[in-house]
N, C-alpha and C positions, 0 to 999 in steps of 0.2 A: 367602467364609468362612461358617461355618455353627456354628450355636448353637443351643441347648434355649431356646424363648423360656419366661422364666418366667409371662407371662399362657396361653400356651395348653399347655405341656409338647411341645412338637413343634419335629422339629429342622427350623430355618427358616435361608430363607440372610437375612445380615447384611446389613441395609438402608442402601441406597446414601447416604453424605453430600453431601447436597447443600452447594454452597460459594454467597455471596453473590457477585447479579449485581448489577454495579454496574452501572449503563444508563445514558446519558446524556440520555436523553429519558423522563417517566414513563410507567409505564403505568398507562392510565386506566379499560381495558378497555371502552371505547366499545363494542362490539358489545353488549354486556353491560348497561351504564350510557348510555345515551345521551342523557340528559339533559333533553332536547328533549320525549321521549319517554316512557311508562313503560317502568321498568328491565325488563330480560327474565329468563327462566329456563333458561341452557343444561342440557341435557343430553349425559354421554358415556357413559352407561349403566356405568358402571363401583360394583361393589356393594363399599364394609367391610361387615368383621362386627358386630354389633350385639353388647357387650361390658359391660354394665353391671357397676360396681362393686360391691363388697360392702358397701362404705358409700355410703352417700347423704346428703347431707343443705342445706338451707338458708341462704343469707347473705344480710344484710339490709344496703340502702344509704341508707335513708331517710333519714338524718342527714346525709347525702354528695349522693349523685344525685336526690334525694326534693326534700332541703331548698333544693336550687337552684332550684327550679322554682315553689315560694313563698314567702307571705311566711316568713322564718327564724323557727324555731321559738325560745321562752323553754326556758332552763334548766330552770327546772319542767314543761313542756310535753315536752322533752328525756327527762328521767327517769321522767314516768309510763308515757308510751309505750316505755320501754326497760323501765320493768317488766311491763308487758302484753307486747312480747315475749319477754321472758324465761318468761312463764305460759302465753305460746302452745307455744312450744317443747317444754315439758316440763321433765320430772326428767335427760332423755338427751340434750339438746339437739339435736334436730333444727335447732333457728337456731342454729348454730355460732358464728357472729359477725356483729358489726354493724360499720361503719365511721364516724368520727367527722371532723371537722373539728379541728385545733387550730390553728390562725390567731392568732384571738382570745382576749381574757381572757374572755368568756363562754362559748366554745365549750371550752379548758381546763376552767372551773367547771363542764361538764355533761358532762367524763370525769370529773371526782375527785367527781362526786355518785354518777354511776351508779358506780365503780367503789367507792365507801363502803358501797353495799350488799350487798357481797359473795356478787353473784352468781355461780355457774360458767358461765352461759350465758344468753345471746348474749356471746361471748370481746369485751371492746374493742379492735379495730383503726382506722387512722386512715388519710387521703387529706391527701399534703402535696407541696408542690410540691420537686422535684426537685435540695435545695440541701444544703450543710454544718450550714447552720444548722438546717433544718428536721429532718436527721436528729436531731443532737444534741438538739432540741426532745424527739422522742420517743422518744430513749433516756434523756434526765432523767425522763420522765413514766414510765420502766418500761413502756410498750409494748411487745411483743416483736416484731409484725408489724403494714408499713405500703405503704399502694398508692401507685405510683406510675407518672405516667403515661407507656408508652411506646408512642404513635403509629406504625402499621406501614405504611398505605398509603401510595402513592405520591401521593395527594391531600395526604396531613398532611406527607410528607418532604421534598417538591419545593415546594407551592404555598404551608404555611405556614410549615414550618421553613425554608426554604430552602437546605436541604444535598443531596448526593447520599445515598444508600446506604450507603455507606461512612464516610461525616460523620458519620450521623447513627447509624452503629449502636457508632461509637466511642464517641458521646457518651454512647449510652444506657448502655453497658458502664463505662463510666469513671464514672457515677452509681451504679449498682450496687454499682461498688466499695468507693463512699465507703458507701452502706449497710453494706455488710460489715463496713467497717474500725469505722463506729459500731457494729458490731454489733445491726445490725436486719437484721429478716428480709424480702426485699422482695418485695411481691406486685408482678406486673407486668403492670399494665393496658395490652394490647394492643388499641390504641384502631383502629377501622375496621378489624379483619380482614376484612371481608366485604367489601371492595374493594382488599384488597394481594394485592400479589404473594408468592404463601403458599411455594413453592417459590423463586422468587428473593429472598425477602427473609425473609420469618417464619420460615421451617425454621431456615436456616443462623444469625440473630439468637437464636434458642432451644437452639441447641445450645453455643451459646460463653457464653450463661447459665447451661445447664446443667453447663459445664467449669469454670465458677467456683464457683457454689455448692457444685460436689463440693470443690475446692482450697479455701473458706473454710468450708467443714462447715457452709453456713449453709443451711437446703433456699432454696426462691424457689416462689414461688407464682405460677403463672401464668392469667392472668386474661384469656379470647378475651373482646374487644370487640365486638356487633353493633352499633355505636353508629347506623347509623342503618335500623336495622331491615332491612335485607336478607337475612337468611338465610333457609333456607328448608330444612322439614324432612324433604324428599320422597328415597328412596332413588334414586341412579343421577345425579345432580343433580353439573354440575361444581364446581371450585371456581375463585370464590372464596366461591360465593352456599351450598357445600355448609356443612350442621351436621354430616351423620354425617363426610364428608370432614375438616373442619378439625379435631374432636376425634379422629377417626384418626390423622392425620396427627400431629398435639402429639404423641402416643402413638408412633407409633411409628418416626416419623422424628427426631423429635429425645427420646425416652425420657421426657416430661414424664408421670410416675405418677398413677392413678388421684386420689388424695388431694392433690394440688398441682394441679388443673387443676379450670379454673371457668369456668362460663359468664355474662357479663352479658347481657342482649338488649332491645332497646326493640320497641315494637310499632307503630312506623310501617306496616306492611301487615299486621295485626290477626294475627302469627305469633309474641309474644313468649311464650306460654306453650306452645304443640308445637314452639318451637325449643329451647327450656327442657327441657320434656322427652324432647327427640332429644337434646341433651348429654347426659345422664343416662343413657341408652339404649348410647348408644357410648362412654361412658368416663369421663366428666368427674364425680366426684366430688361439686362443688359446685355451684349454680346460684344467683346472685347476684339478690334482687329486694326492692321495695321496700314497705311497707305502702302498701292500697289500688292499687298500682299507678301512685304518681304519680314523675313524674321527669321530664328532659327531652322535648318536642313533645309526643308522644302516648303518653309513659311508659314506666316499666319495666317487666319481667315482674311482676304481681302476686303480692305472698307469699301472698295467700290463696289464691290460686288453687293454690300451689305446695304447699303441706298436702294440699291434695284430691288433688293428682299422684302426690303421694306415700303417701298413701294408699292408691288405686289404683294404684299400680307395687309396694306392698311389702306388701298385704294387712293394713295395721294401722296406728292411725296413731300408735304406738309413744310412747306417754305425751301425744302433744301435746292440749292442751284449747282443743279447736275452739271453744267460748263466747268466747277470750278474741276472738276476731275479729269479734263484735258490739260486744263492750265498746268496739275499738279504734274501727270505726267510728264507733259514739256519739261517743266521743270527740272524734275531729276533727270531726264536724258542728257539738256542742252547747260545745264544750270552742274551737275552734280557727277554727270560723264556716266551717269547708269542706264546699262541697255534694259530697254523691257522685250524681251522677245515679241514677234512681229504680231504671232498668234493668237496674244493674252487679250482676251476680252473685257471690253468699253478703252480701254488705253494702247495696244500694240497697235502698230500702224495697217496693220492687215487687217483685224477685226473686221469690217465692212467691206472690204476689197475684194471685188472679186475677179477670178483669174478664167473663167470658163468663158466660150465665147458664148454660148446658151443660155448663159446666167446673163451677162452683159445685155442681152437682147431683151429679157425679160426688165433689168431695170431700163433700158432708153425707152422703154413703151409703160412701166408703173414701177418705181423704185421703191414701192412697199414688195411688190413679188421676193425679193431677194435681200432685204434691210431687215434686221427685227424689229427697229422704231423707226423713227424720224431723227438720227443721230444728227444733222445739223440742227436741229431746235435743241437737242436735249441733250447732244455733248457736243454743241459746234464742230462736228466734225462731218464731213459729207461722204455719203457712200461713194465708192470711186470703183475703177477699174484697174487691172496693172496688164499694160500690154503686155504679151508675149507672142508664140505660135499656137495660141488657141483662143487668142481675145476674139477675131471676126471681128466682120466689119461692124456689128453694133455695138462691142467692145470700146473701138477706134472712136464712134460716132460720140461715146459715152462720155469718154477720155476728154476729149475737144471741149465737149462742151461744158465739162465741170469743170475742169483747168482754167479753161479761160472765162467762165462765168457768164456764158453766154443767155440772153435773154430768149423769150420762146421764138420772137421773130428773129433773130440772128442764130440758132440753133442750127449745126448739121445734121442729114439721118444719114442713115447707110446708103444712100444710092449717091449721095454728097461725091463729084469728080475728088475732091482731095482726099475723105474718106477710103476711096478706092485705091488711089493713088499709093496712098500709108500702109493700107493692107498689101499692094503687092512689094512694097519693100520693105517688110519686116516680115514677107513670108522668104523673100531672099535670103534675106539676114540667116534664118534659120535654116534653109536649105544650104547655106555654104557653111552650117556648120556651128552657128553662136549657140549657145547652149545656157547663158544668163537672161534675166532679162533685161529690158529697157531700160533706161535711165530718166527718170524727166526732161534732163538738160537737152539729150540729143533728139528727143522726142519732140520737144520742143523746136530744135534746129532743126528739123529735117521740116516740120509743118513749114516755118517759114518759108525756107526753101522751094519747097512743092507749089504755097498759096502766095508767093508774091508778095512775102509780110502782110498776109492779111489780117494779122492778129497783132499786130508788131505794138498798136497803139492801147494795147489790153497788158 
């Protein structure tokens, strides 16, 4: 049969429905996964098209897959960071929505806080376990839309649910229902896609969701799982390990639309953020990630990172105010007692720092030479220097004058007497033997020292 597709305008023939294979053995895809072994990467060279939407935009799980991972956040601690996302986002809402817990009476108390300040965005959505009562939970609280989890490999179907195929995609449907019937909207988190059987079980499981949702007018949001980080963003790559593949595939074997389809991704094989943006690339509307990046084992797609993607994918970064992701950061350090390692880039305290005295040199003469942006403009934070035994005198000269905020005519360079002076007693330092670096405080103290408090009033 043959139809006008409305993504491309060309007449294409009607794509084959695949039916659910019930198996009676799972498949584990050993070739693939061997367990023993590191996972492998097939190829069958076979290319989609790369198809990005006209919307794009961010979902945040911190509250969900974030807060599992530590200790659970206060109510207050709840709210401030859902108004810093809300400031990251914008006026347009790039972070579309955030997902919440309702379980508890405290976890309630920190929807009806954040929902009192009548934000438009980040929308409040919720992650609740798969019952009558929990719908009814979130259709009392006026929720509109809520995840829920439906497990698609045959690792989750067989080993922990213990049903076949068939068991378990009744069960999942016959859950669905009861969302309908409460009238919520159900996003459906497809847990471990990236090791099911995507043709025997995902396709045909997604097309009888999507026969329901048209018969309860209700849409369903569909949510691909990487849950344990396998996918992989390389064109030609088969499936189940494909990203362009499996957001193809939602698309166009089972008609899952641009704007209901999302991707989650953990970053067990350091690919959560160019799997993130291969979803975005081939179709998927949404890309589900977490502040800083924390979530289960070695975390979720980082949101900051996801601003910058999107950035660079849309040439603007359409209202969002990139500072608030310093603020955020502070905040859980100083605010929450979480380290972010020093290294992690737009938030660790090192990101822009640099320690080379040849680097140092090149920023006191152009601080784009060795910056990737302009991070005082675009995350308030200033490229800096960290003394050590390889800073150099333009290192020293660097130091001074961002520290103290000096203006062009109050500037030192390298040939600056005190300049000098710093350089030969922090090369002492090291030759008797210190082996850390410098600290601001005594850096500080020794300038005075040296310059006769000549900064004393800065």
């Amino acid at each position: 049969m043959l139809e006008i597709s409305s993504k491309t305008n060309l007449l294409e023939q009607k794509s084959y429905r695949y039916a659910l294979q019930d198996v009676e053995e799972p498949n584990l895809y050993r070739d693939v996964y061997p367990y023993t072994e590191a996972p492998r990467i097939p190829f069958n060279h076979r290319r989609v098209p790369m198809g990005m939407p006209e919307d794009i935009w961010i979902t945040d799980t911190s509250f969900r897959d974030g807060q599992q991972s530590v200790e659970p956040y206060t109510v207050k601690q709840i709210v401030d960071l859902y108004k810093l996302l809300a400031r990251l986002g914008g006026p347009y809402g790039i972070i579309r929505q955030t997902e919440f817990f309702v379980y508890s009476q405290k976890d309630r108390e920190a929807v009806e806080q954040c929902r009192d300040l009548g934000l438009k965005f980040p929308e409040i959505t919720t992650w609740i376990r798969a019952t009558k009562d929990d719908f009814k939970l979130v259709k009392d609280l006026g929720i509109r839309e809520t995840g829920i989890l439906v497990s698609c490999s045959d690792y989750h179907i067989f080993k922990k649910m213990k049903m076949t195929r068939k068991q378990c995609m009744d069960y999942y449907l016959s859950t669905v229902a009861e969302a309908f019937e409460a009238g919520v909207m159900p996003r459906c988190h497809l847990e471990d896609i990236t090791r099911a059987d995507f043709y025997g079980f995902v396709v045909p499981f997604v097309n009888e969701l999507m026969k329901m949702s048209q018969d309860a007018k209700i849409p369903v949001r569909i949510r691909a799982c990487d849950t344990m980080g396998y996918g992989v963003p390389y064109s030609e790559v088969a499936i189940p390990r494909s990203v362009p593949g499996i957001i193809y595939g939602l698309q166009h074997y089972s008609d899952v639309p641009s704007e209901m389809l999302e991707w989650h991704g953990h970053n067990d094989f350091y690919k959560a953020v160019a799997n993130a943006s291969t979803a975005w690339l081939y179709g998927a509307s949404g890309v589900n990630c977490s502040m800083l990046g924390i979530g289960e084992r070695t975390g979720n797609i980082p949101l900051e990172a996801m601003v910058f993607e999107y950035a660079a994918l849309r040439g603007s970064l359409d209202g969002m105010d990139t500072t608030a992701i310093t603020d955020i950061a502070e905040y859980f350090e100083h605010e929450m007692g979480y380290k972010i390692p020093p290294m992690t880039p737009f938030v660790g305290r090192s990101f822009n720092v640099t320690r080379a005295g040849i680097h140092a040199d090149g920023l006191l003469k152009d601080e784009e030479i060795y910056n990737i942006f302009d991070t005082k403009k675009i995350l308030n934070k200033s490229a800096s220097v960290l003394l050590g035994k390889t800073s150099g005198l333009a290192g020293i000269a660097y130091w001074i004058n961002e520290n103290y905020s000096l203006s062009p005519s109050e500037a030192v360079d390298k040939r600056d007497p005190l300049v000098i002076s710093m350089k030969e007693w922090i090369d002492k330092e090291y030759e008797d033997g210190r082996q850390t670096s410098l600290s601001v405080g005594e850096i500080e103290e020794k300038i005075e020292e040296l310059s006769g408090n000549r900064f004393s009033r800065l």
